[in-house]
C-alpha positions, 0 to 999 in steps of 0.5 A: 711044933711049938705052941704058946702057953695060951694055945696049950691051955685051950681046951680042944674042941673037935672039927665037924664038917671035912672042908676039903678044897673046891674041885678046880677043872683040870684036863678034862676032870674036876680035881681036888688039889692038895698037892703040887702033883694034882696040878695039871694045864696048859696056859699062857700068862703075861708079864712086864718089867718095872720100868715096863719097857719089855712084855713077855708071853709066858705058855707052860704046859704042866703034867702032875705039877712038872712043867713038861714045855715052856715057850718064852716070847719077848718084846720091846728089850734086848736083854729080856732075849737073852734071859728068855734063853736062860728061862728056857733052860730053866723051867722045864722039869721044876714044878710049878711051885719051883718056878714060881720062886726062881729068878727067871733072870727078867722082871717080865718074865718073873711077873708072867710066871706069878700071872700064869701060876694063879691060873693053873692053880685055880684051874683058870687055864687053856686045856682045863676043859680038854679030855687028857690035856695038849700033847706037850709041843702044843706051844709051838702051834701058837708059832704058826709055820716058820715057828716065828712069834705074832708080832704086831709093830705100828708108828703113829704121829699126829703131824704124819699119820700110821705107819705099820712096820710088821703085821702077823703076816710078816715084814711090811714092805710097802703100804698102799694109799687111796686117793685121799691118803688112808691106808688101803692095803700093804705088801710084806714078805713072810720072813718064816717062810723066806727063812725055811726056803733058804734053809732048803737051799732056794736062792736068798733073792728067789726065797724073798721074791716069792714069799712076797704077798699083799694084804687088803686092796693094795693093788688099787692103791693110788699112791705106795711108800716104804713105812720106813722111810717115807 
């Protein structure tokens, strides 16, 4: 350590009060972290790219400053897929501190690890209050069924109106119309659930017809159209 003349010539004067960090909730506890190891939590954090065209959900579940689980979800940029592939080999194992300075490969998800780094850090996070934390594998409740992220697609023009593309139920087939035009209603096939039945060996035309529901009063609608191409 290398101190300046001016610093070596102070005379020393003695610390009195002991400031240690305030306690920041943790899993249940109230901890004072001083080290990258008293980190613990599971939380989400969203990033964006510069140009802002793509977004990411960043979920890290963290166990004495190790990330433990990481689950990537991206939109709106087809690179930022394949660099959430190379994250997800990358995060896992670093501590939150090595994360942090990684090259995560995508600006989105760059930012959404700073975003959910000052979270965790200051006990700002999802299982803060939860006696021993989320089991690792938490994440991918958040999926639901079919393991598919939430995504949520609409269109809108002023000359033709809303058109809704996807809903969290799934792939919008059609949508409902009342006699004035408003949107009633929409039928959608849940792609998840379609997908699993496939897997098990259902007929691709089978799986499709009865994993096809409806939402809202669509089955009073006076008019249907396809929001894709009508």
């Amino acid at each position: 350590m290398q101190y300046s003349r001016e610093v070596e010539e102070m005379f020393c004067v003695a610390k009195g009060a002991k400031h240690d960090p305030a306690p920041i909730p943790e899993e249940g506890n109230w901890v004072k972290a001083k080290e990258i190891s008293d980190i613990s939590g599971f939380t989400h954090g969203v990033g964006w790219c510069a140009p802002q065209q793509g977004a990411c959900k960043l979920t890290l579940n963290v166990k004495n400053g190790i990330i433990e689980e990481a689950l990537i979800e991206t939109l709106g940029c087809s690179g930022m897929t394949h660099s959430a592939a190379m994250a997800s080999e990358i995060l896992p194992g670093k501590t939150i501190l090595e994360a942090l300075n990684s090259d995560l490969v995508c600006d989105a998800i760059n930012t959404a690890m700073r975003e959910l780094f000052l979270q965790i850090v200051y006990g700002r996070t999802q299982s803060a209050f939860s006696e021993g934390g989320l089991a690792v594998g938490a994440g991918l409740e958040d999926l639901g069924k079919g393991l598919r992220s939430q995504i949520g697609t609409m269109f809108g023009t002023r000359a033709k109106g809303p058109r809704y593309l996807e809903m969290a139920e799934g792939y919008v087939l059609a949508i409902g119309l009342d006699k004035n035009n408003e949107i009633i209603g929409y039928k959608f096939v849940n792609l998840g659930k379609m997908m699993d039945a496939i897997k098990q060996g259902v007929d691709p035309k089978d799986a499709y017809e009865k994993n096809i529901s409806t939402y809202g009063r669509f089955a009073e609608a006076a008019t249907v159209i396809d929001p894709r191409h009508q």
